[in-house]
C-alpha positions in Angstrom: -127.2 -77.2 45.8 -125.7 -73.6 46.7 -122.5 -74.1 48.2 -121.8 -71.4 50.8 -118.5 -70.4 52.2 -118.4 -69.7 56.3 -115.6 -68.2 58.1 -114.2 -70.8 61.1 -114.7 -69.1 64.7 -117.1 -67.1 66.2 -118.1 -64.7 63.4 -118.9 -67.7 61.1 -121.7 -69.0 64.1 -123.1 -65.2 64.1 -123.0 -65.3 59.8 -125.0 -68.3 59.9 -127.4 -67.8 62.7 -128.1 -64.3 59.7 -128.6 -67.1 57.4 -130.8 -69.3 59.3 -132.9 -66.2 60.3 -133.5 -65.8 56.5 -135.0 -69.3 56.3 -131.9 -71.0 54.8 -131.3 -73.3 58.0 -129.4 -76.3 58.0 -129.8 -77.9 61.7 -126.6 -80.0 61.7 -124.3 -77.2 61.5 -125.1 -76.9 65.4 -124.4 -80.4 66.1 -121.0 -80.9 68.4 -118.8 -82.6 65.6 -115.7 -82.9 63.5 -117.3 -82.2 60.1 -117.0 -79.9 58.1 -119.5 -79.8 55.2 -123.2 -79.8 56.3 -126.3 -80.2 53.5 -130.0 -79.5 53.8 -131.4 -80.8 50.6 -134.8 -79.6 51.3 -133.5 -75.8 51.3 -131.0 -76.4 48.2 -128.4 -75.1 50.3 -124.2 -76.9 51.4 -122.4 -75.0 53.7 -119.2 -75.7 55.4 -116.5 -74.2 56.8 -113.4 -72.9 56.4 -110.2 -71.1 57.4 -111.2 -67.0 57.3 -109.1 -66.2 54.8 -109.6 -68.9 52.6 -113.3 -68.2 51.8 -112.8 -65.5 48.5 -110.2 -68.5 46.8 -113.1 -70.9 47.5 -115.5 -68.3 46.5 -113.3 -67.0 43.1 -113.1 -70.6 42.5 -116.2 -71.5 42.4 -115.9 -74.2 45.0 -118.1 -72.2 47.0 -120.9 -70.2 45.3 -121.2 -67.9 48.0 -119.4 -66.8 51.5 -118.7 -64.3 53.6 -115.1 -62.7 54.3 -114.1 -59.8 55.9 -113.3 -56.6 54.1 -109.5 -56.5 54.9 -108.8 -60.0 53.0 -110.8 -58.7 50.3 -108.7 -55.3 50.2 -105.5 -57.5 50.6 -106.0 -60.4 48.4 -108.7 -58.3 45.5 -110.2 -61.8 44.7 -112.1 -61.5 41.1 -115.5 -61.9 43.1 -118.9 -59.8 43.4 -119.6 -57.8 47.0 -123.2 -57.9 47.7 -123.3 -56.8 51.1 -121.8 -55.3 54.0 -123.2 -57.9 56.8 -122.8 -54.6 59.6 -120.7 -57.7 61.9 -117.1 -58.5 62.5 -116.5 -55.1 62.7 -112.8 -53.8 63.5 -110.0 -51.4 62.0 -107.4 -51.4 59.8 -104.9 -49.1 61.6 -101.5 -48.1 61.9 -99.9 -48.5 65.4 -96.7 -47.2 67.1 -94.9 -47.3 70.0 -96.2 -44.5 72.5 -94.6 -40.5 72.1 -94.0 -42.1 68.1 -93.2 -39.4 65.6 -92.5 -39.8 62.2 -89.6 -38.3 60.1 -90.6 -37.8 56.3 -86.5 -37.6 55.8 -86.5 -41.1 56.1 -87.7 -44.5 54.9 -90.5 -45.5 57.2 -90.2 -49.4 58.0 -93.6 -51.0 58.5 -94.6 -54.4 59.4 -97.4 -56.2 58.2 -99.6 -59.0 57.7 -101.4 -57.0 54.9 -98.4 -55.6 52.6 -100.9 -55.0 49.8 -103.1 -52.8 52.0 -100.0 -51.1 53.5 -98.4 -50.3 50.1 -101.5 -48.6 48.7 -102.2 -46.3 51.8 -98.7 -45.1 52.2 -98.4 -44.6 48.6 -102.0 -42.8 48.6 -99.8 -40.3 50.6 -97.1 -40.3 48.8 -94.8 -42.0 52.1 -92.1 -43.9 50.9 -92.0 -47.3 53.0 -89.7 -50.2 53.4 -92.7 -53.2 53.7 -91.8 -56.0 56.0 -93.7 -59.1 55.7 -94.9 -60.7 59.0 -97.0 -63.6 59.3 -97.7 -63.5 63.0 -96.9 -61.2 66.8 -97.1 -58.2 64.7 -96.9 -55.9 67.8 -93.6 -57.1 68.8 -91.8 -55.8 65.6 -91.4 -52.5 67.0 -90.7 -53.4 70.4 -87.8 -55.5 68.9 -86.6 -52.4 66.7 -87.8 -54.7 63.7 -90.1 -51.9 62.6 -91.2 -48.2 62.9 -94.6 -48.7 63.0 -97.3 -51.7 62.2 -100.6 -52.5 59.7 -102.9 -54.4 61.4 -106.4 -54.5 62.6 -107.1 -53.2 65.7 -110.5 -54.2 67.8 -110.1 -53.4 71.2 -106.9 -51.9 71.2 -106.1 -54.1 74.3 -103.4 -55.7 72.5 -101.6 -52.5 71.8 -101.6 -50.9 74.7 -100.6 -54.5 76.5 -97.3 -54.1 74.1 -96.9 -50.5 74.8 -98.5 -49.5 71.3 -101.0 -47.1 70.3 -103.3 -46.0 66.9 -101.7 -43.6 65.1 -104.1 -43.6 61.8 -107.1 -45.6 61.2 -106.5 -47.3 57.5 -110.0 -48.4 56.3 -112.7 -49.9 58.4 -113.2 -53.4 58.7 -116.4 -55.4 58.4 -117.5 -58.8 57.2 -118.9 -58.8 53.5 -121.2 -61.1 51.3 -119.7 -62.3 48.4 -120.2 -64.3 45.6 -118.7 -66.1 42.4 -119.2 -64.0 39.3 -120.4 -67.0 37.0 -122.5 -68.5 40.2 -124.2 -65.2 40.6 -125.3 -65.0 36.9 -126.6 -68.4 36.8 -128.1 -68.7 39.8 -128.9 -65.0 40.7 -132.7 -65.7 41.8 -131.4 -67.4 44.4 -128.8 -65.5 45.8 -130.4 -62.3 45.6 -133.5 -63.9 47.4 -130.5 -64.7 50.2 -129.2 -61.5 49.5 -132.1 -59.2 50.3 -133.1 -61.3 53.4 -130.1 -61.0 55.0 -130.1 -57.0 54.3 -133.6 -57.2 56.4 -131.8 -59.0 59.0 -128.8 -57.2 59.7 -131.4 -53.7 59.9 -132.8 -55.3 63.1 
């Protein structure tokens, strides 16, 4: 059995409608239930789900031989795992955001809050910014509102959030996308396999 890693919520039901386009479909997946681990013998393959940012531990692990996570928890987290593919779904920004009429003093310590402190560090120190990181877990836009912060790292979709809380984008970081991924000692003993997957879902996603 493959095992195969899906992100929770509505861009794991588009990653695995890609997957059951490319003839690896497992029907139960679709059924209204609880479960959360779904086989189809007859196509070798075990998916199930879990939480978005838990699918490249599951994948370095080798719990899961396979998955698909977005490209800002890869940045953030650097699992030791092989990127195959850019799916082309789940697209968004990594941005920095700022109250409105923002303008930055190089004179002083900028203070930026973040989900994604790893990400942060490397693009301020890319430019040389010295920062004061502060480590949020959750209502990221309200740390400058608050005084908290300066400015905020955080991916940015719409942008209705933002401009709901008074903020705007600043600087776009790094775009965001979601990305097929895969356990190094999986990949070498089952590459067959997963590049078969591979290269069907790179026909998909062209369509």
């Amino acid at each position: 059995m493959l095992n195969i890693a899906l992100p929770k919520g509505r861009l794991g039901e588009k990653v695995y409608d890609m997957f059951e386009k490319a003839g690896f479909e497992c029907p139960a997946i679709k059924e209204n239930s609880r479960k959360l681990i779904f086989e189809k013998p007859e196509k070798n393959v075990r998916y199930f789900w879990v939480k978005p940012s838990d699918v490249a531990i599951y994948v370095e692990r080798g719990a899961a031989d396979i998955g698909v996570a977005g490209k800002d928890i890869l940045l953030e987290y650097e699992p030791d795992v092989f990127e195959l593919l850019d799916l082309d779904i789940g697209k968004c920004r990594m941005a920095v955001a700022a109250p409105e009429g923002f303008r930055d003093s190089p004179s002083r310590t900028l203070r930026v809050a973040t989900k994604f402190s790893n990400i942060a560090g490397k693009y301020y120190a890319s430019k040389g910014r010295d920062i004061d990181i502060i480590h949020l877990n959750g209502s990221i836009e309200i740390a400058p509102i608050l005084g908290l912060s300066d400015v905020i790292v955080d991916i940015v979709e719409t942008g209705t959030t933002l401009k709901e809380n008074n903020l705007e984008v600043i600087e776009t970081v790094v775009p965001i996308s979601a990305r097929l991924i895969a356990n190094k000692s999986s990949y070498r003993f089952n590459s067959e396999i997963i590049e078969t997957i591979n290269e069907k879902l790179f026909e998909i996603k062209g369509q």
